[in-house]
Structures are given as C-alpha cells and as structure tokens.
C-alpha positions as CSV (number, residue, x, y, z in Angstrom):
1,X,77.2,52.5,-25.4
2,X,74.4,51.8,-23.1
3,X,76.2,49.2,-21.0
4,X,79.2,49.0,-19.1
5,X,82.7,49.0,-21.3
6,X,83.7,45.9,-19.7
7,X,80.3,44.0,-20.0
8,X,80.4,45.1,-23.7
9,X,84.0,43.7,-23.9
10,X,83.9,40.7,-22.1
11,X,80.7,39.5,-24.5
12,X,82.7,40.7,-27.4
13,X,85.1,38.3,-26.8
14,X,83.1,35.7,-25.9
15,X,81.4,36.1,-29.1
16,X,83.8,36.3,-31.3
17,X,85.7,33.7,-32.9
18,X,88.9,32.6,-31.3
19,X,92.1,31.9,-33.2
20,X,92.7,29.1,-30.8
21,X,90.2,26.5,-31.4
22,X,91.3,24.6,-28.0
23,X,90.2,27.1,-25.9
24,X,86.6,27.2,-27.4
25,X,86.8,23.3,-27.3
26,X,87.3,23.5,-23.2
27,X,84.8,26.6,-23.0
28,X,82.1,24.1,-24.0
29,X,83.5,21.4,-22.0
30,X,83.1,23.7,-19.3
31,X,79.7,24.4,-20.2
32,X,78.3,21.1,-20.5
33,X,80.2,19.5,-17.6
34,X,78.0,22.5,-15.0
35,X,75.0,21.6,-17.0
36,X,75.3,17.6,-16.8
37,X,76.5,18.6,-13.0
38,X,73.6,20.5,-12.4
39,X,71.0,18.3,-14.2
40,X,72.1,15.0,-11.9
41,X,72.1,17.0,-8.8
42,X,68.9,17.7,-9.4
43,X,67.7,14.3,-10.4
44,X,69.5,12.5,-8.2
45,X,68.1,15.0,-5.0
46,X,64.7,14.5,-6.9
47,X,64.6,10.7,-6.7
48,X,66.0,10.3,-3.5
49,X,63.1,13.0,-2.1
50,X,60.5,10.9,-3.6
51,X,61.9,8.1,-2.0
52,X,61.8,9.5,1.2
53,X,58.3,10.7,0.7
54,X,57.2,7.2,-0.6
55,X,58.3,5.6,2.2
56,X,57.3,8.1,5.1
57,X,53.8,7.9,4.1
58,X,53.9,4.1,3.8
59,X,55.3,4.3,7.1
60,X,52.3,7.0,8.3
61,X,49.9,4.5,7.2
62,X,50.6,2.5,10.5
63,X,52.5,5.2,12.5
64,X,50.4,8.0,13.5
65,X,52.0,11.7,13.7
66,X,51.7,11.4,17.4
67,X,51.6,8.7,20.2
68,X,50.6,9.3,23.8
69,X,51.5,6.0,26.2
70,X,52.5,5.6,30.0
71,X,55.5,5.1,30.6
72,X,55.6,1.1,32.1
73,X,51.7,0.1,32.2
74,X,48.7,0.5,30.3
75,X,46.8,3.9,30.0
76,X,43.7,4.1,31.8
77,X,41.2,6.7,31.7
78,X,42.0,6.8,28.1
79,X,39.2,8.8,27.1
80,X,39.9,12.0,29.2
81,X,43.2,12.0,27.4
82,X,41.3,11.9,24.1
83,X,39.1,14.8,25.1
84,X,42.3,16.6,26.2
85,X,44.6,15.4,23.0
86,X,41.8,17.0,20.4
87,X,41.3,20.7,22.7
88,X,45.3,21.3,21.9
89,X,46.1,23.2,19.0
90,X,47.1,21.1,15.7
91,X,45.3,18.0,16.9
92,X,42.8,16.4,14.2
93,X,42.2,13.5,15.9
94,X,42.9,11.0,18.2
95,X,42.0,7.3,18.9
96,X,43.2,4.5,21.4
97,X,44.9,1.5,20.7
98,X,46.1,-1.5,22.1
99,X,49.5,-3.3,21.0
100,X,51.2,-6.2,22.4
101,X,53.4,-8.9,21.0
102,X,52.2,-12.5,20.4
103,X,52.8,-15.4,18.3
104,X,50.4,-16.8,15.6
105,X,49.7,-20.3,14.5
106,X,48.0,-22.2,11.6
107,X,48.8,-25.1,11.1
108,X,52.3,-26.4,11.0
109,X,53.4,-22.1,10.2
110,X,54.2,-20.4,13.0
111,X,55.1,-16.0,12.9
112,X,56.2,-13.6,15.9
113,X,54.0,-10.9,15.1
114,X,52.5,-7.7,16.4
115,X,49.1,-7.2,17.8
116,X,47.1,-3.9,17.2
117,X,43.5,-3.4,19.3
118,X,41.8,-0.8,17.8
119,X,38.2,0.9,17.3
120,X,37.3,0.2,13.6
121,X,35.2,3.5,13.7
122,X,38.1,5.6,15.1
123,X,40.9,4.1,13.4
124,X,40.1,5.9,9.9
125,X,40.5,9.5,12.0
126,X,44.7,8.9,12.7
127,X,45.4,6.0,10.0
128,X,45.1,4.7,6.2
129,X,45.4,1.1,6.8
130,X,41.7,1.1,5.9
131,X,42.6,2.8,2.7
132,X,45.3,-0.4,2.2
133,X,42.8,-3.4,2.2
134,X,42.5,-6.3,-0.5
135,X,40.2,-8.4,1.4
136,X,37.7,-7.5,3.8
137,X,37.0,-3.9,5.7
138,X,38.0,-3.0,9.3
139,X,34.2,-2.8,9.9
140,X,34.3,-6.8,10.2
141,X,36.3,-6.2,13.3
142,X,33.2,-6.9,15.8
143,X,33.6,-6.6,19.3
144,X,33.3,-10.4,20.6
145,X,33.6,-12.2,17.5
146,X,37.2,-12.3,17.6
147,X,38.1,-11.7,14.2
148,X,41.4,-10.5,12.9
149,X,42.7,-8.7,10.0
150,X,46.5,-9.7,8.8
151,X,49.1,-8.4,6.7
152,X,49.8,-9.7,3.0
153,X,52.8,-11.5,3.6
154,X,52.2,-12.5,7.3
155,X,48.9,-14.2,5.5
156,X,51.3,-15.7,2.9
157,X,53.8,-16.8,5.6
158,X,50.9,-18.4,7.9
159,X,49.5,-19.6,4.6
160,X,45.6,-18.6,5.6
161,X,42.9,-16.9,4.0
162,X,39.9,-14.9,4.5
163,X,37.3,-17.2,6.3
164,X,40.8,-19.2,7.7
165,X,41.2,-19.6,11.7
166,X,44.8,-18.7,13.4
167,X,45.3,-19.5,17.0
168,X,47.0,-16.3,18.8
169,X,49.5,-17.4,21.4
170,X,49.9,-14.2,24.1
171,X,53.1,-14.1,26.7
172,X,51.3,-14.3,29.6
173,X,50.2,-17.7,31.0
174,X,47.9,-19.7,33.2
175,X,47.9,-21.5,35.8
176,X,46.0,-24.9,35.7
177,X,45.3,-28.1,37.7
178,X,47.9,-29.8,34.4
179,X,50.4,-26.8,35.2
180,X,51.4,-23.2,33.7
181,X,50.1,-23.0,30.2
182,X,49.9,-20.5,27.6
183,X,46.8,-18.3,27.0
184,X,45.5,-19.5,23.7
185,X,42.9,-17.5,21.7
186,X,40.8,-18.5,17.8
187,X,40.4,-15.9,15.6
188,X,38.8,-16.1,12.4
189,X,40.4,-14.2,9.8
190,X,38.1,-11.4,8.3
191,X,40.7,-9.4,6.3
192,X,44.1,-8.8,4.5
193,X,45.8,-5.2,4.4
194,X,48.6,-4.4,1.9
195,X,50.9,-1.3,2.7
196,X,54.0,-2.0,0.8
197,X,56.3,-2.4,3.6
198,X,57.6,-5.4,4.4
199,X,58.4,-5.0,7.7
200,X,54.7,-4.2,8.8
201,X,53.3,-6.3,6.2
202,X,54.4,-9.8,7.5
203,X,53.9,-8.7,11.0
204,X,51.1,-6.7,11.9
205,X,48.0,-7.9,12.8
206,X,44.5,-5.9,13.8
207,X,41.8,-6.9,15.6
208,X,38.7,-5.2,17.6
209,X,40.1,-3.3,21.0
210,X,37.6,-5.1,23.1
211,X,38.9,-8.4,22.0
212,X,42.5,-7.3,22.6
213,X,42.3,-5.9,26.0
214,X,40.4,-9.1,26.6
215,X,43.0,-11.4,25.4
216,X,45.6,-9.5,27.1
217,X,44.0,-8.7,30.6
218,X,44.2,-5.0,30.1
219,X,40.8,-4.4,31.9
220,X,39.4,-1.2,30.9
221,X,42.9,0.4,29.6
222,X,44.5,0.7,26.7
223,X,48.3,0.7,25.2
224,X,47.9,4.4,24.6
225,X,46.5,7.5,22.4
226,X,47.5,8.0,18.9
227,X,47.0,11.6,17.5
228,X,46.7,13.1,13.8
229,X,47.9,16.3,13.2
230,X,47.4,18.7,10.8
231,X,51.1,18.8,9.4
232,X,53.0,16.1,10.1
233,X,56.1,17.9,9.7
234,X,54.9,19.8,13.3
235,X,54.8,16.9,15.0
236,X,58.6,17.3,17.2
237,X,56.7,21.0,17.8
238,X,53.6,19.7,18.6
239,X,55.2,17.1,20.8
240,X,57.3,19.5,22.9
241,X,53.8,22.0,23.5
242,X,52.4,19.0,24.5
243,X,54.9,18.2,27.0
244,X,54.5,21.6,28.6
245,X,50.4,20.5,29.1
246,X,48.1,18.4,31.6
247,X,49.7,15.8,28.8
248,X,53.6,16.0,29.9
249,X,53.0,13.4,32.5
250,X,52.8,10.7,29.8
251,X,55.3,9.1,27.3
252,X,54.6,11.8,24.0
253,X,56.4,10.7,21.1
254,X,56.8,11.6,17.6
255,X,56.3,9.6,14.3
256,X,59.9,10.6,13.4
257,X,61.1,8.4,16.3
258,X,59.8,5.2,15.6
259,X,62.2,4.9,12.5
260,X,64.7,7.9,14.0
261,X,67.7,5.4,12.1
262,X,66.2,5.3,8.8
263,X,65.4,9.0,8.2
264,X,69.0,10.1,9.5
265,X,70.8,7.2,7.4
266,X,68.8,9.3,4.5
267,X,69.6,12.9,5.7
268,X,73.2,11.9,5.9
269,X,73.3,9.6,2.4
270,X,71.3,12.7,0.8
271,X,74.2,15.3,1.8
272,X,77.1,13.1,0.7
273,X,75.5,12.5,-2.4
274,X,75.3,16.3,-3.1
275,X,78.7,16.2,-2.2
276,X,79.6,14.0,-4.5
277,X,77.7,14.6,-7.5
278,X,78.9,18.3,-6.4
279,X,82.8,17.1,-7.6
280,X,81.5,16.8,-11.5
281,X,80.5,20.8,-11.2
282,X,83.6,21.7,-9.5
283,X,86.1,19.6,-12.1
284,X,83.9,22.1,-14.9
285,X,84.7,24.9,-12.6
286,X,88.4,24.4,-12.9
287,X,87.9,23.8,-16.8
288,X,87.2,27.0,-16.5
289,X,90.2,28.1,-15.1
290,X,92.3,26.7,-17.8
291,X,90.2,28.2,-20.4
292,X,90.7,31.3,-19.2
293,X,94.3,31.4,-18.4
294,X,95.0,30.3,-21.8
295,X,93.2,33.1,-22.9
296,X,94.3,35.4,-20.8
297,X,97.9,33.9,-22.4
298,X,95.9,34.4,-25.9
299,X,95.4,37.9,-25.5
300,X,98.3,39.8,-23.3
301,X,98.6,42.5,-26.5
302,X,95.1,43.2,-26.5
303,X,95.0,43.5,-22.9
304,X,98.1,45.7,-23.3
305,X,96.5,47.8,-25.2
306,X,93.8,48.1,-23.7
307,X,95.6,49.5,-20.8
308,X,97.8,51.7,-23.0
309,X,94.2,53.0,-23.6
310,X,93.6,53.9,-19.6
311,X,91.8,50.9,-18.8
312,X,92.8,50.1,-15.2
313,X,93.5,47.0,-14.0
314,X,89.9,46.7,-12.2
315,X,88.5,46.8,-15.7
316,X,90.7,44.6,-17.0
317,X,89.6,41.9,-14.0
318,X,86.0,42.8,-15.0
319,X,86.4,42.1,-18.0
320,X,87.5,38.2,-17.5
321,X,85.5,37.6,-14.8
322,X,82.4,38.4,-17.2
323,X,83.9,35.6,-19.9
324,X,84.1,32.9,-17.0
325,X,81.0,33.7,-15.2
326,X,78.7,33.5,-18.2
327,X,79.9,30.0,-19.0
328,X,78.8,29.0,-15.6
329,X,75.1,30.9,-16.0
330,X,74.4,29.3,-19.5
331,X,75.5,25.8,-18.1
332,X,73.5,26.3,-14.5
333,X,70.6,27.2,-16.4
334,X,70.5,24.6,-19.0
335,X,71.2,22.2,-16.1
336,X,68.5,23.7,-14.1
337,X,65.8,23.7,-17.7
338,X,67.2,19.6,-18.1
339,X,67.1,18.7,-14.3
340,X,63.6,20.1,-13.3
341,X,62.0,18.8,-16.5
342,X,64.0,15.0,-15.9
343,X,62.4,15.3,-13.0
344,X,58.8,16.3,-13.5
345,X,58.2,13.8,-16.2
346,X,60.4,11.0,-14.5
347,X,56.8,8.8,-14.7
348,X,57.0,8.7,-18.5
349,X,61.2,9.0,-19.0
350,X,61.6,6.0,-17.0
351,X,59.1,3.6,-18.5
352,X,60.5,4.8,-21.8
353,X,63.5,3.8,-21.2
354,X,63.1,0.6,-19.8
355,X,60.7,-0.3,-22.5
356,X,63.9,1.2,-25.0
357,X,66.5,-1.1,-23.6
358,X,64.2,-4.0,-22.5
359,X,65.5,-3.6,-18.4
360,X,63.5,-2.9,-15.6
361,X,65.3,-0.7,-13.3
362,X,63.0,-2.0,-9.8
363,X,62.0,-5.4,-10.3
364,X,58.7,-5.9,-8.3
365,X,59.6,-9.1,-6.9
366,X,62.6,-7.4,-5.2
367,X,61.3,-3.7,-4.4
368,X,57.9,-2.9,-2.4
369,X,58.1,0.6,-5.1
370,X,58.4,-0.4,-8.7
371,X,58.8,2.7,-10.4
372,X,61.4,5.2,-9.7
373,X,59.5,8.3,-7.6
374,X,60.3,11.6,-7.8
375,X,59.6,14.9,-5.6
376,X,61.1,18.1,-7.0
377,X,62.1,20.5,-3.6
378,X,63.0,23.8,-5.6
379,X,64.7,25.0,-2.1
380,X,66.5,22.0,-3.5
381,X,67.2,23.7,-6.9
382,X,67.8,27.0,-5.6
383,X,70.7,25.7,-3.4
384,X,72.1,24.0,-6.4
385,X,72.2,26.6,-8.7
386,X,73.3,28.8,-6.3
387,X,76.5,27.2,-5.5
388,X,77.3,26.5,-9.2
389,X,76.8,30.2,-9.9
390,X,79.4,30.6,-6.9
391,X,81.9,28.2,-8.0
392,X,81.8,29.3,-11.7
393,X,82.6,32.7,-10.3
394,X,85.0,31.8,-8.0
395,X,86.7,29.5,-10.7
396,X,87.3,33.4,-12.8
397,X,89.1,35.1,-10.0
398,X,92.7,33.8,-10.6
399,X,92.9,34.1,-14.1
400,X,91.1,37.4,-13.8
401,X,93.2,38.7,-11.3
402,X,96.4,37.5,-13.6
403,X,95.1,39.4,-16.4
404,X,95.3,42.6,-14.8
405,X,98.7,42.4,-13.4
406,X,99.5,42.0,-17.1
407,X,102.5,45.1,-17.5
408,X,101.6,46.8,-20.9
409,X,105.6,47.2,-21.8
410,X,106.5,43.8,-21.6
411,X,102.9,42.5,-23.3
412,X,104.1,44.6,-26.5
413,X,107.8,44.5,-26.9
414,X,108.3,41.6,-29.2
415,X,104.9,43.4,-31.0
C-alpha cells in the first residue's frame, strides 16, 4: 500500500456501507450543515463588503481622502500649502475649498444647508461630484455670476429648478441705519448633482470659491486644502507623515473621520455577524461528534481487532480523526465552490429571484442602492474556511481519543 494504513482505513470506512443507516444519515447532516455554514458566511461577508464599498465611495464623492484646515479661522496663503500638499509622497492632487453653513430660501421652502466654494477646474482633481450631475456642469459655476449648483432632494425640498433663483441667508449680519440684519445673497441655480446619499443630497450646495469667500467675508482665504491620494486606504498613513512635515501645524484629517461612527458600527456588526452565522458551522461540528461516537460505539470489535493486530492506540486515533475531518473538507469546500460563486453572480441571482417570487428585496423609494452589492474579499474566504477546517478537526478529537482507549478484552468478550 502506497499510503498510510490508517489513511487507507479511515477512507475504507468512510466508504463503505454502514449497517447503521442513522449514522450515515447525521454524516450528511454534518456535511451539509459546514457547507450551508460556509456558503452564508461567505454571502453574508460578501454583501455586507459591498455595502461598505458602495457607500464609502458615495461618501468619497464629496469627502476627499485628505483635508488640510486651521484649526479656528480660515486658511490663508492657501496656495503655498497646495504647492507643499502635492511635493509629499502619495499626493495626487489638491484643491481649496470654502464651506460654511447657511440657510436657503425660495419661496415659502426654507432648508439648513451646507455651502461648498470651490474652483470648478480644480474640483475634478480630489472629487466626483462632477461625475454625479443631472442638470448642468460645474463649469457654469462663473466667478461673479453667483450661480449655484444643488443637491437632488435639497432641489425637491426648496422645490426649484435649473434657471430657478434661491436667496442664501449666511450667519453673519449687518449693521444698518433700520438695525442688524441678515446678509442676504441671489443665486441662480445652474445645476443639480445626484450622489445617492441622502444626507449630502438634500443639503449640499456648490457654488464658485470667489462668490463664497465673497458672501462670507473670507478675503483672500479659504476653509482649507482637500487632497487626493493615490490609495485611499493610506490615508491615516499619509495623514500621520504629514503631521511630521512643514504641514503638522494645520488641522490634517482623514476621510475615515468624517463618518468615524458609521464605519466602526460596520466593523463591529460585520464581526458579530461572523459570529453568528459562525454558530450554524459549529452546531455541524458537534454533529460530527455524535456521528462519530456512535461509530466509534458501531465498531469497538473491529477496533479490537485491530489492536489485537498491533495497531497502537495512535493509529487507532488516526484513524477517526481521518473519518471526521474529511466530512468537514468536503463540506468547507462545497461551501466555499457555493459561497464564492453566490457571490460573484449575485447581479443576476438576485434579479432572478425577485423576478421568481414577484418581491423586490430594496425598494427604490426606500433605499439610495437598489440592488443588493456584493465584494468578494478572499482574505475573507480564507479565514472562513480556515476555521471550519479547524472546528471540523477539533470536533474528531474526543471521539478519536475514545476510540483508542478502547481495551481489546473487553471489546471481544461477548464476541
């Protein structure tokens, strides 16, 4: 024999056809309760990735990877820091802005909303919002005409349109011979953006840096410097070499900050799901154990034998352990073959579904994504399958251990 007697055993009997049909029964129950674990681990790690992804880049669209500000005031000089931003290494690009809060008015509909200054000829260098536009281009932003681009739903709530005037109301105030009254500015609306989140779509408002600083007395300054890198997952690495720079007297923060809440509610929901959805792999796992202490149970002659035979006990455990630990390598692996293909063709699964049972699982009107995304990480997979490889072999030691403390004498007296 070419391979090791207790390989060649342990396949034997899990080949061959057991007297007891139960224990075959919970061997496949075993089986298919790692796979179906397996498979919605995957999935479910899948989804929630590509939900992750889908929203951090919807969320990049208006964030940029890196933000350079004063601590109190406004930045001035704003152009040295540019110069200095793009000679560090990482930096793509970098562009000023100007943001302030204000509130908007047309009409009788009134909206709190934020104001961003920025260069229209810049802004494409450390943002997509130009990539997001229904209605107009952030070329129309013209230094001195005072136009303004809006989001989707702030348009909708202020019920404007392209071509429509909205009167921007700004915090500070003047002082005139009738009293202290607000500053009041027209602007004539000369585009809509769309990005998919709410919160920046019924908010956000852009208009032309020139005009901003303007409206809000910032002179020659600006809000700050927003940076692009060239991987955005560098950016807390980027930010601390930064620090350590001509740069560390300013405010340097990361795009991770801005919505620090969100992506740790998602670490932490992503690791208790694993947890979780980790139970249905360990409940096959000690399936596992009752299959093979029943046939451990099932074969005591055979085992007595076999140590009749000068087997040692080692064997003996070797041999059980290779029963139990194939079960959980044929149901990791089918799990693994059905979760990364789910997965991968979650585009077309979905739809079919839906279009099957006549539901739709993210109704449009509700949801800013309505279809189910999906980003397969195979660290992801390779951590999966790894502990259900661990756990199926860990589930064999007991019963394993059990079979070779099995005493040849008393196995065969009633033989």
């Amino acid at each position: 024999m070419y391979k090791p007697l207790e390989l060649f055993i342990g396949l034997r009997y899990t080949r061959a056809k057991r007297r007891n049909h139960f224990i075959s029964f919970i061997s496949l129950t075993s089986m298919f309760g790692i796979t179906l674990g397996v498979m919605a681990l995957i999935t479910v790690l899948s989804v929630m990735n590509g939900f992750e992804k889908e929203v951090r880049e919807r969320i990049l669209d208006m964030v940029s990877h890196l933000t350079i500000t004063q601590y109190h005031d406004s930045l001035p000089g704003w152009s040295d820091v540019v110069k200095l931003a793009k000679e560090q290494p990482h930096v793509l690009a970098a562009a000023p802005y100007v943001e302030a809060q204000g509130m908007l008015i047309h009409g009788s509909h009134v909206n709190g909303s934020i104001i961003r200054g920025i260069l229209p000829a810049m802004e494409p260098s450390v943002s997509n919002v130009g990539k997001h536009m229904i209605e107009g281009h952030l070329s129309d932003l013209i230094p001195g005409q005072f136009g303004i681009i809006l989001g989707r739903d702030l348009a909708r709530i202020l019920d404007v349109h392209v071509g429509g005037k909205v009167t921007l109301v700004t915090p500070s105030a003047e002082v005139t011979p009738a009293g202290v009254v607000p500053r009041l500015k027209r602007f004539t609306v000369v585009g809509i953006f769309y990005i998919g989140m709410y919160e920046y779509d019924s908010s956000m408002a852009l208009v032309h840096m020139n005009d901003a600083r303007r409206v809000f007395h910032l002179e020659d300054g600006v809000s700050g410097v927003r940076l692009k890198l060239d991987d955005l997952f560098r950016a807390p690495q980027v930010r601390v070499e930064l620090q350590k720079t001509e740069l560390g007297q300013y405010w340097i923060r990361d795009w991770s900050s801005y919505h620090a809440n969100w992506f740790r509610a998602v670490k932490i929901e992503k690791r208790m799901i694993f947890l979780l959805l980790l139970l249905i792999v360990a409940v096959a796992a000690f399936n596992i154990v009752s299959t093979l202490v029943m046939m451990v149970t099932d074969k005591e002659s055979d085992i007595a034998i076999l140590r009749t035979l000068g087997m040692s006990p080692a064997s003996i455990l070797k041999i059980f352990m290779v029963q139990g630990t194939l079960i959980g390598v044929i149901g990791t692996l089918l799990g693994i073959a059905l979760g990364v293909s789910l997965s991968l063709n979650m585009e077309t699964v979905v739809p079919f579904i839906e279009h099957l049972f006549g539901v739709h699982f993210l109704d449009p009107g509700v949801y800013y994504i309505n279809e189910l995304p999906s980003d397969l990480h195979w660290s992801d997979v390779w951590m999966i399958s790894s502990v259900s490889l661990l756990m199926g072999v860990l589930a064999t030691l007991y019963p394993a251990w059990r079979a070779s403390r099995t005493q040849p004498a008393e196995a065969l007296r009633y033989e």
